[in-house]
C-alpha positions, -999 to 999 in steps of 0.1 A, spaced: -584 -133 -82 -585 -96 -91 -555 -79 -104 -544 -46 -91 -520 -24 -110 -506 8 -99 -474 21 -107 -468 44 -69 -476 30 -34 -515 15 -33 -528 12 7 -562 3 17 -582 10 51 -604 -22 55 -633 -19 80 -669 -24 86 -695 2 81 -695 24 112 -659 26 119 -651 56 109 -632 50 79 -643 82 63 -634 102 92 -602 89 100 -593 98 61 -606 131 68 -577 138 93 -547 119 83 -548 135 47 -541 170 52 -512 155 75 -499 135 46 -494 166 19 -477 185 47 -456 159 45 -454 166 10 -469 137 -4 -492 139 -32 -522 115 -30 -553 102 -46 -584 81 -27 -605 56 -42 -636 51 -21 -663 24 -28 -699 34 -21 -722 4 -18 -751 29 -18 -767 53 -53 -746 89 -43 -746 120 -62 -718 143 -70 -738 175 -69 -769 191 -54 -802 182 -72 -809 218 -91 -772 224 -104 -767 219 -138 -746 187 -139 -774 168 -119 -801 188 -140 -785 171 -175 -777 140 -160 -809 134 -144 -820 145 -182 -804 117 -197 -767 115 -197 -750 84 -193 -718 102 -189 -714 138 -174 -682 155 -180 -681 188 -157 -649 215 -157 -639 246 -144 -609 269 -141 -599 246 -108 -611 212 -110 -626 185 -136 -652 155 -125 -664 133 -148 -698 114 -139 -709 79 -159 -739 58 -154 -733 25 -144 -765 5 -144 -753 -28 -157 -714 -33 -147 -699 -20 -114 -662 -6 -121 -635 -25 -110 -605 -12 -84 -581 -18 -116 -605 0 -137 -607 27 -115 -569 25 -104 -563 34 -147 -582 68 -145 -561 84 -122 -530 105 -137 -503 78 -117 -472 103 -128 -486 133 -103 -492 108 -77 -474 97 -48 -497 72 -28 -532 60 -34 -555 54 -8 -587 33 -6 -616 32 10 -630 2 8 -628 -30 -21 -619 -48 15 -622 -86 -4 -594 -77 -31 -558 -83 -28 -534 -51 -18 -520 -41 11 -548 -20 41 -550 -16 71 -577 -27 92 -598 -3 112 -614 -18 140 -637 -4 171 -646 -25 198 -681 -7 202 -693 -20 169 -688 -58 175 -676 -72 142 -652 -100 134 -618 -93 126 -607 -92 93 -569 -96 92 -574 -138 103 -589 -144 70 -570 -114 51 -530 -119 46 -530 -85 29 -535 -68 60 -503 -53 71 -515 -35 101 -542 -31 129 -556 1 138 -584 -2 169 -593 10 202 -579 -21 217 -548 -45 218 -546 -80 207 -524 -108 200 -509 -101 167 -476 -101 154 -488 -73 127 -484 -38 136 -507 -20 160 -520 16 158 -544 32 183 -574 44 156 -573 79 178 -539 86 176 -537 104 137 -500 115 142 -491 76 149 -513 67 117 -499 91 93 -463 82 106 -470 46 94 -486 56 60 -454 76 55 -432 52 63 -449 21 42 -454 48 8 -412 55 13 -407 19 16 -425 4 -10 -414 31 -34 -372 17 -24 -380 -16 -21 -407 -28 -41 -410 -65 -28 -416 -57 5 -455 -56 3 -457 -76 -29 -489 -61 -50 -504 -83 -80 -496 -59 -113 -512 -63 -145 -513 -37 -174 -542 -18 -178 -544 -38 -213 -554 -65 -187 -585 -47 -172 -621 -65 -183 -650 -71 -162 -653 -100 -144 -659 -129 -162 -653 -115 -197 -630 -127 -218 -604 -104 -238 -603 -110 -280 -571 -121 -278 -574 -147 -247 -610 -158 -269 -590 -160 -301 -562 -181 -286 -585 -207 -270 -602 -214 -296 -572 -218 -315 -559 -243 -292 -583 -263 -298 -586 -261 -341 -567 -289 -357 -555 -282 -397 -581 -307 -416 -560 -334 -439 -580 -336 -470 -559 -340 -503 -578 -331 -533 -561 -334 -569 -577 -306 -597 -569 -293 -627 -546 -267 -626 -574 -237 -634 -592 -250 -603 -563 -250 -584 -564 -206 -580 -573 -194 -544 -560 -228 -528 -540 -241 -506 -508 -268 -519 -514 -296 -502 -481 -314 -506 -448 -301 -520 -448 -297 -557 -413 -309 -568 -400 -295 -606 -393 -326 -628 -377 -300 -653 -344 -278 -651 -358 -245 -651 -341 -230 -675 -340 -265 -690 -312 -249 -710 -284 -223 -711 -296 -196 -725 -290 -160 -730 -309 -130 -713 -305 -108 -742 -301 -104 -781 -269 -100 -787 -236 -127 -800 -226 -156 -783 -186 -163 -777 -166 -181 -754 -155 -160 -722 -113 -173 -731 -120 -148 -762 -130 -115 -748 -94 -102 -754 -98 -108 -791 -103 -78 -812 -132 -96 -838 -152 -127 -840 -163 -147 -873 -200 -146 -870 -209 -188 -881 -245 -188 -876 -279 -177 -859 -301 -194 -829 -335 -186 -824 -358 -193 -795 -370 -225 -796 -337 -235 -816 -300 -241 -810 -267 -242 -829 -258 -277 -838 -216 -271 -835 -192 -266 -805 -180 -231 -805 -144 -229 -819 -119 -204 -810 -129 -164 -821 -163 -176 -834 -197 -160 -825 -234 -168 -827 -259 -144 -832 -285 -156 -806 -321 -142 -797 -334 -140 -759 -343 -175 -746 -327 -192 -770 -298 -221 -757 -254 -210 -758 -244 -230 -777 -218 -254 -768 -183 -240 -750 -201 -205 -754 -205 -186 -719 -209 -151 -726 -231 -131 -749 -229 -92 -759 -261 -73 -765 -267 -61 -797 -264 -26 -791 -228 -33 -786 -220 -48 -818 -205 -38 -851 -214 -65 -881 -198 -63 -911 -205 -95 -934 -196 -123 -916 -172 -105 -893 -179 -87 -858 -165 -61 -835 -177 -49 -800 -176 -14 -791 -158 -12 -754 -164 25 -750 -203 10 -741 -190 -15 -715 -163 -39 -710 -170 -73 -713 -171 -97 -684 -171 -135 -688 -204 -149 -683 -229 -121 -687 -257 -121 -703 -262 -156 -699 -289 -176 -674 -277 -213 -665 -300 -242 -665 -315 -247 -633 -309 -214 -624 -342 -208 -614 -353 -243 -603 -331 -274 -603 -343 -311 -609 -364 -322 -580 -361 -289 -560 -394 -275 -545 -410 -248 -568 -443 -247 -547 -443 -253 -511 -473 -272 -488 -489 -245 -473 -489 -216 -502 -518 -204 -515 -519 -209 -554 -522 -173 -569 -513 -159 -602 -474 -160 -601 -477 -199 -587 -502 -214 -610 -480 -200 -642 -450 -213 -625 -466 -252 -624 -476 -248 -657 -442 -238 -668 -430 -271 -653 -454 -290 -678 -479 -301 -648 -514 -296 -650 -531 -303 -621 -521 -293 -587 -528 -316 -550 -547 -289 -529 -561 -289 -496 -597 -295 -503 -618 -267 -498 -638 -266 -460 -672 -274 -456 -691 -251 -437 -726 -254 -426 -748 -223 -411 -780 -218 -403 -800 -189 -385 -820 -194 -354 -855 -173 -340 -890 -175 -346 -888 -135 -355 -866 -143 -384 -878 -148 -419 -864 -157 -456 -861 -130 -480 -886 -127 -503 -916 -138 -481 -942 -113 -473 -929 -96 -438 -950 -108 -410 -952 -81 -377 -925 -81 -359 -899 -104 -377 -871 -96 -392 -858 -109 -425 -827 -129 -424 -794 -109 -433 -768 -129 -414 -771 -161 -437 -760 -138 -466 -730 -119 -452 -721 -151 -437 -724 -172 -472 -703 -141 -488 -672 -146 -461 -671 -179 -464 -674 -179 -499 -643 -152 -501 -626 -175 -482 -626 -205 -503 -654 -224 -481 -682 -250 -495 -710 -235 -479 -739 -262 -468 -770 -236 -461 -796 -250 -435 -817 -222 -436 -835 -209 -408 -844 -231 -375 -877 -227 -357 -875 -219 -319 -877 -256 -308 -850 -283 -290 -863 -309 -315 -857 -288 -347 -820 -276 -330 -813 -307 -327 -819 -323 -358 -799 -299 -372 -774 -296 -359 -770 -336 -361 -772 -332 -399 -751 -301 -394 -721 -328 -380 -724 -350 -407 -722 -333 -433 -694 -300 -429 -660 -295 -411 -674 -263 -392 -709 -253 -381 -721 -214 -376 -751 -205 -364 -759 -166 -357 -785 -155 -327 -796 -175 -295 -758 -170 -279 -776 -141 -259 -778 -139 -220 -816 -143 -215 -820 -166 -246 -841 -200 -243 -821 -228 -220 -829 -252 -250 -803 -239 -270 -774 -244 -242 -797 -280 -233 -793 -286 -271 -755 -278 -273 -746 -295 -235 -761 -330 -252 -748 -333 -289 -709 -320 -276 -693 -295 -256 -699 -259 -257 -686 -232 -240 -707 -195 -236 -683 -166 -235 -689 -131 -233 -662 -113 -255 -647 -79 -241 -656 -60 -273 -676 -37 -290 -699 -52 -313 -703 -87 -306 -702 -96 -268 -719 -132 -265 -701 -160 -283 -700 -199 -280 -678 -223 -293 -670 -257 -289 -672 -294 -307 -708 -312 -318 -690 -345 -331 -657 -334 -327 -665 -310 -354 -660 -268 -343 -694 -251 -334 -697 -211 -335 -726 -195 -320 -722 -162 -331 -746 -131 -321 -776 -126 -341 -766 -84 -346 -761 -81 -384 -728 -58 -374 -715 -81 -347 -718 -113 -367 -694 -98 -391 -669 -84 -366 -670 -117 -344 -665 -135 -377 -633 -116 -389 -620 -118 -351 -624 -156 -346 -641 -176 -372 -618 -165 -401 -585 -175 -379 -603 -207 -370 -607 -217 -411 -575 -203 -422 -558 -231 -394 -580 -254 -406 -574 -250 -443 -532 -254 -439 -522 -217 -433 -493 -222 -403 -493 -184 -391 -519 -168 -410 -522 -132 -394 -551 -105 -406 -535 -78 -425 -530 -48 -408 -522 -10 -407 -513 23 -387 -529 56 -396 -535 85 -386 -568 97 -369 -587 125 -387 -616 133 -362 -618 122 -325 -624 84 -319 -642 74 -285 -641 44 -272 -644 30 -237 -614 23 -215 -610 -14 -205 -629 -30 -240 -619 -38 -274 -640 -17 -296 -642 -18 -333 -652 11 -355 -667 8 -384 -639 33 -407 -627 43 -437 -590 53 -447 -573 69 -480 -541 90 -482 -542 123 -475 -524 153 -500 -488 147 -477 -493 109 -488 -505 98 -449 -528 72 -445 -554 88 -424 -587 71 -408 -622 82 -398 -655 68 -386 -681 64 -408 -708 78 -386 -733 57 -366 -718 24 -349 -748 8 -342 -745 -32 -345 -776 -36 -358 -770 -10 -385 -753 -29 -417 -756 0 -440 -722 10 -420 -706 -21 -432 -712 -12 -466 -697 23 -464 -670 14 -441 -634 1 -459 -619 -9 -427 -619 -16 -391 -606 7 -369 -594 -11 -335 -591 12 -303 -576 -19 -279 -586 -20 -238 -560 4 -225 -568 33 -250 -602 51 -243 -598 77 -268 -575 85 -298 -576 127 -310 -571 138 -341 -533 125 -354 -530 97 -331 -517 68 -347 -546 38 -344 -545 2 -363 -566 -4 -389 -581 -40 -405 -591 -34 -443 -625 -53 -451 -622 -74 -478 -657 -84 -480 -663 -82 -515 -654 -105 -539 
């Protein structure tokens, strides 16, 4: 069922061709703005029309070449677009319009979606009626009564019509349920059958399980890892009390005293054998144990030794009971968790362990991912180029992400176009990794073996992706094991990659809420993009002299061009409700890490 969105009164006149729908516009409108409404119509042509006469310069230059025509004068704009492919939807259309200088939309036409119309009927054209198979028709307008219970309009009586039109755009505006109209944000809009990035991302997270597979390594292996189980401290961390700075250890029930009898010195890695007595002090190095019944310590820069006596100079600081000094277990008590399942091990959590006296680590073992590329017209690097193949980039990139991400990769190479080859593989494929990716053959128009192939080894699913690069996508299980099919488009393997691959490994590998890393800047040149899709720029952001973060293209966004992956530094997302951003708009940005 289509979704319709529109934020001021929407009313359609349903009809068949002949009827007069055109006409009948024609008169009511100038009626309607003297009664000071201020409306837009939406007509649907099922015929090629053009906006001008051939020999004007709009039709000249589109007739030229332009997919997209944008013409404007003193008094009006009109923007003209090619649309060979993909007819625009009513919501699509619906998103254009400027909804804040509108009253009431009216539309001619789009008879089979869901919205409130009118029906036009003439009994001289001898079509069925419309309104016992519509419920969204709220009125009849015809040359002859029936036996309704909806409102009926004679089709020549225009005063009668516009009253009605009046009085449906006042009421729905005060009472909103009365005609109820499906509304979805224009962040909704796709094309039929597509599938959004975030509704692709989210099924295919549904359906990823985290992988259970405890590995125990030494603790140098352990770095870029995942803790596979709660790593406890056996130790006291400090194991002792110790003080946080040179200085003299005393008991806090003597800071009133006016000098100490300095009995000894502790070093780190030693401690003072006696029980402090009553106006005694220590002179004790950073790290090294209090001794016993001391509590407080005064740096050194406070302190005034002559021979074995000491004095403490208050004009620096007073002196508080128990400063200066860190308590065992202070940072990590007996059996409390130092490392928790789930982190990844990086710098600050591999010297931690260590400082516990462990050395090796229970991780999450690292994912085993198998790809392979598909197509006759691809061949390995390093052969002699044959006419008209191609040599194979998307292994590579693909072996580098994985790689990045901590994956075993198990390269099958490249498969011949044949179901017995496909097949074989992707049986060995099943056996022997916890995630298969193959790039190419996910293409409308691609051979049926590959979809035969995938229908009889598991259960695959062919989506095409609202985004910009990287439309066709499959997924699903061979074995109970997850299947990508990713384009073959050096550019849009990447990009469908980072959007749904990456989030699929991260669940698998432990991570609970992993989330790519993202920013806001600030556009520095126009960004286009087109209004309904997901597109992703190839970018590149720094700060600018005010300390901004600003973003700009890289140039050509071609997704077979990846030179522009190597220039770019991030992503830069323009999301479906956003068909442009100008120069300081604030758009999101995904930094590549793609190098190691």
């Amino acid at each position: 069922m289509n979704q319709i969105n529109a934020s001021v009164p929407l009313l359609g006149f349903a009809a068949f061709s002949g009827t007069g729908k055109t006409t009948l516009l024609e008169a009511i409108l100038p009626k309607l703005v003297e009664r000071g409404l201020r409306v837009a119509v939406i007509k649907h042509a099922h015929h090629d029309f053009d906006l001008d006469e051939p020999g004007k310069d709009s039709y000249r230059l589109r007739k030229a070449g332009a997919s997209q025509m944008l013409i404007s004068s003193r008094y009006r704009r009109a923007q003209i677009t090619e649309t060979p492919t993909t007819e625009a939807t009513l919501p699509y259309l619906i998103c254009q319009l400027d909804q804040t200088q509108l009253d009431l939309i009216l539309v001619e036409g789009f008879k089979k979606l869901d919205f409130p119309k009118i029906e036009l009927h003439r009994q001289a054209i001898n079509k069925p009626w419309l309104y016992q198979d519509d419920n969204n028709i709220i009125a009849i307008a015809s040359d002859i009564k029936i036996d309704t219970t909806l409102a009926q309009i004679s089709i020549d009586d225009i005063d009668q019509l516009t009253d009605f039109v009046v009085q449906f755009s006042r009421q729905s505006q005060s009472q909103s349920q009365q005609y109820p109209i499906k509304t979805a944000s224009c962040d909704d809009i796709q094309p039929q059958g597509m599938l959004s990035v975030d509704e692709g991302r989210s099924r295919i997270l549904d359906q990823i399980k985290p992988l259970d597979n405890p590995q125990t390594v030494e603790l140098k292996q352990a770095l870029g890892h995942i803790v596979h189980t709660d790593i406890l401290s056996p130790v006291n961390v400090p194991q002792h009390t110790n003080s946080a700075m040179d200085g003299y250890a005393i008991r806090g029930t003597d800071i009133d005293l006016n000098s100490y009898t300095v009995v000894g010195q502790v070093l780190a890695g030693h401690h003072y054998p006696h029980p402090l007595q009553i106006g005694e002090a220590v002179r004790i190095m950073t790290g090294a144990p209090v001794p016993q019944h001391a509590d407080t310590v005064i740096m050194r820069e406070q302190a005034q030794q002559d021979g074995d006596t000491v004095t403490f100079n208050l004009a620096m600081g007073a002196i508080k009971a128990g400063q200066n000094v860190r308590l065992a277990g202070e940072d990590l008590a007996i059996d409390q968790i130092a490392v928790a399942k789930g982190q990844t091990i990086t710098a600050p959590e591999l010297g931690m362990v260590a400082s516990l006296g462990l050395d090796k680590i229970t991780i999450n073992a690292p994912i085993r991912v198998a790809i392979f590329s598909t197509g006759d017209e691809v061949q390995a690097p390093g052969e002699a180029q044959q006419q008209n193949c191609i040599y194979d980039s998307n292994r590579y990139s693909l072996f580098a992400l994985l790689t990045r991400l901590g994956c075993e990769v198990v390269d099958l190479g490249i498969i011949e176009d044949s179901e017995t080859a496909l097949e074989a593989t992707l049986r060995q494929a099943s056996q022997q990794a916890d995630m298969i990716l193959s790039s190419g053959g996910v293409s409308v128009g691609d051979a049926d073996y590959i979809k035969t192939v995938l229908d009889k080894l598991g259960k695959i699913d062919f989506w095409r992706i609202n985004m910009r690069p990287g439309r066709p996508l499959a997924f699903g299980h061979i074995d109970n094991v997850p299947f990508f099919g990713l384009p073959g488009n050096p550019v849009a393997v990447m990009v469908t990659f980072l959007q749904f691959v990456e989030p699929a490994i991260r669940k698998q590998q432990g991570y609970p809420h992993w989330q790519p890393q993202t920013y806001t800047a600030i556009a520095a040149e126009p960004l286009r993009s087109r209004l309904g899709r997901t597109e992703y720029l190839r970018g590149y952001f720094n700060w600018d002299a005010n300390g901004r973060l600003t973003v700009k293209s890289i140039g050509s966004q071609g997704s077979g061009i990846l030179r522009s992956m190597s220039e770019a530094n991030c992503l830069i997302e323009i999301p479906p409700q956003q068909e442009h951003a100008h120069i300081g708009d604030k758009v999101t940005i995904i930094p590549l890490k793609l190098r190691l």
